[in-house]
N, C-alpha and C positions, 0 to 999 in steps of 0.2 A: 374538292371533297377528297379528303384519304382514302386510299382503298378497303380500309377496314369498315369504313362508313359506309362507302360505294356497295361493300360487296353486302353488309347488315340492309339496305335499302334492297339493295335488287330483292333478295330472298324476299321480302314484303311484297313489290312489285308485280312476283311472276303468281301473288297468291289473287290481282288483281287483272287478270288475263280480260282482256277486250271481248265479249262475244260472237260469237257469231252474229255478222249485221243483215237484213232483210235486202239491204241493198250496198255491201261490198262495194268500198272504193277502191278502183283499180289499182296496181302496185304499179309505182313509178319506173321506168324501165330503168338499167344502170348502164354504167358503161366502162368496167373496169377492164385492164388491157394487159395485165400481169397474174397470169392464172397458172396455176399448182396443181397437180394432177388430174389433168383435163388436154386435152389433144389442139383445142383452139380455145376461143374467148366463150364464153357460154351468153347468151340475153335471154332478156325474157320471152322475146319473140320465140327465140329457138327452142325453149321448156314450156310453150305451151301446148296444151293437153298433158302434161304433170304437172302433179302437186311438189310444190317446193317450199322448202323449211331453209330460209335463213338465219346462219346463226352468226353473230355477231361478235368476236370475239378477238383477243390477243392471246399468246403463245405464254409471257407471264402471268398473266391473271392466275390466280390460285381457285377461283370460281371457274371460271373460266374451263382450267384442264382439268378440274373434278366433274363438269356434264360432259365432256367429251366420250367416254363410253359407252353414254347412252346416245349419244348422237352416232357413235360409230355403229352401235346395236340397231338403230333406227336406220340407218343406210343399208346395213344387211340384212333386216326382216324387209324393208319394203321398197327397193329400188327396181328390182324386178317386178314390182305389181305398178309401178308409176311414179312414188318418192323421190325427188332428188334432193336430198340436202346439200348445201352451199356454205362453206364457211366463207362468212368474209373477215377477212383480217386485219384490223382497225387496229393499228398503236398505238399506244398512251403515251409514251415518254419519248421526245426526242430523238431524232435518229442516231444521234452517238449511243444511245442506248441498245442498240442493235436489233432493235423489233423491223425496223423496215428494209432488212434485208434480207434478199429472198432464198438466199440459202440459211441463212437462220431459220424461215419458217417453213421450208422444207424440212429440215432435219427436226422438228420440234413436228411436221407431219409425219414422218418415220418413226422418231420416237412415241406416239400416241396412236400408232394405229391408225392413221386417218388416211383413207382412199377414198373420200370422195370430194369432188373438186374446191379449190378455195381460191378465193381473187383477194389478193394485195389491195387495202385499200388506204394507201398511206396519208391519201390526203384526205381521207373523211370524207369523200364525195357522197359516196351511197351510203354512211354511217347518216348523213345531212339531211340528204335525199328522203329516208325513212324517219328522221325524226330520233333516232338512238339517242340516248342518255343514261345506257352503262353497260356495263360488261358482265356477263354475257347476256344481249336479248336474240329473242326469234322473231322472226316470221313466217307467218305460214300463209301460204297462197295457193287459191285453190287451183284446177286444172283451166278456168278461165281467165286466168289473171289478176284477179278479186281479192286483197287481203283479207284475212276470214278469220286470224285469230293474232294475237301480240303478247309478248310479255319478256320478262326479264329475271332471272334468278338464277342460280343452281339448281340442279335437280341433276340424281340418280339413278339407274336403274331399280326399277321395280318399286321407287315413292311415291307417295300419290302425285306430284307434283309428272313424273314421267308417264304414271297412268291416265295421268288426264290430256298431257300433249299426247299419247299414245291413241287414245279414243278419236281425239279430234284429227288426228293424221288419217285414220281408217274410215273415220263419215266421210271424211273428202275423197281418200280413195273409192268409197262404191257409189260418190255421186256421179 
C-alpha cells in the first residue's frame, strides 16, 4: 500500500479506537535490545505500575513526525504522574534506506524533541507481537499490564483526536 493510502487509512483508523474492554488482554511482553534515550533496555515487567503509550512509528513517515508533538507534550504533562511513552521505531523501507540505523534515529530524536525512550525495532518483532499494520499506531496499557485502548492515525495537539487519547491517558492514570 503507498504511503499516501497508508497514511489516508490510518486517519480513518484512529477515528475507530478499540474501547476500553471489561476484561483487558494482557500486552505481550517485548524484548527489544537497542534502545535510545533510555540508561538500559526497558520491559514490560520493569514499567509495571505505569501507564504506557506505545507509539509505533518511523522517523520518515510524514504522519508519523506531524503526532510527534503531541507525544512529546504527553510525556511532559504526565511522566511525572506515571505515563511512560515509548517510541518504537519500525522501518519501512530497507536498510539501505537508512531508517535502521541508529544514529539516524538519534538524530531524527534530537531533531523533534523527543526525550523519552524509543527501542529500534528493525525487525518488526514487537511491530508483529502487537499486531501493527501502519504508521503511526498506539498503544496504551494500563498500570496492570492490560491493553485498554488501540488505534492508528495522526493527530495533533489540541484535536479532538489528542483530546480523546488525552482523556483516556488520565482515566488510567487515577485508576
Amino acid at each position: 500500500m503507498s504511503r499516501t493510502l497508508l497514511a489516508a487509512a490510518s486517519l480513518v483508523l484512529l477515528q475507530v479506537l478499540t474501547p476500553s474492554r471489561p476484561h483487558a488482554p494482557k500486552a505481550p511482553p517485548w524484548n527489544n535490545t537497542s534502545w535510545l534515550n533510555a540508561d538500559q533496555s526497558l520491559t514490560l515487567e520493569s514499567l509495571r505500575g505505569r501507564v504506557v503509550l506505545l507509539n509505533f512509528w518511523t522517523f520518515t513517515c510524514y504522519n508519523c513526525t506531524n503526532t510527534v508533538p503531541a507525544l512529546v507534550d504527553f510525556d511532559a504533562r504526565f511522566r511525572e504522574r506515571g505515563l511512560t511513552v515509548i517510541g518504537m521505531h519500525d522501518p519501512e523501507f530497507p536498510p539501505s534506506g537508512g531508517e535502521h540505523d541508529k544514529k539516524n534515529v538519534q538524530s531524527a530524536l534530537v531533531r523533534h524533541g523527543i526525550k523519552y525512550p524509543n527501542a529500534q525495532d528493525n525487525d518488526h518483532a514487537t511491530w508483529n507481537l502487537y499486531g501493527i499494520r501502519a504508521w503511526p499506531s498506539f498503544v496504551l496499557i494500563d498500570r496492570k499490564g492490560n491493553i485498554r485502548y488501540e488505534g492508528a492515525g495522526e493527530f495533533h495537539v489540541a484535536d479532538r483526536w489528542y483530546q480523546q487519547w488525552d482523556t483516556r491517558i488520565q482515566e488510567l492514570l487515577v485508576e
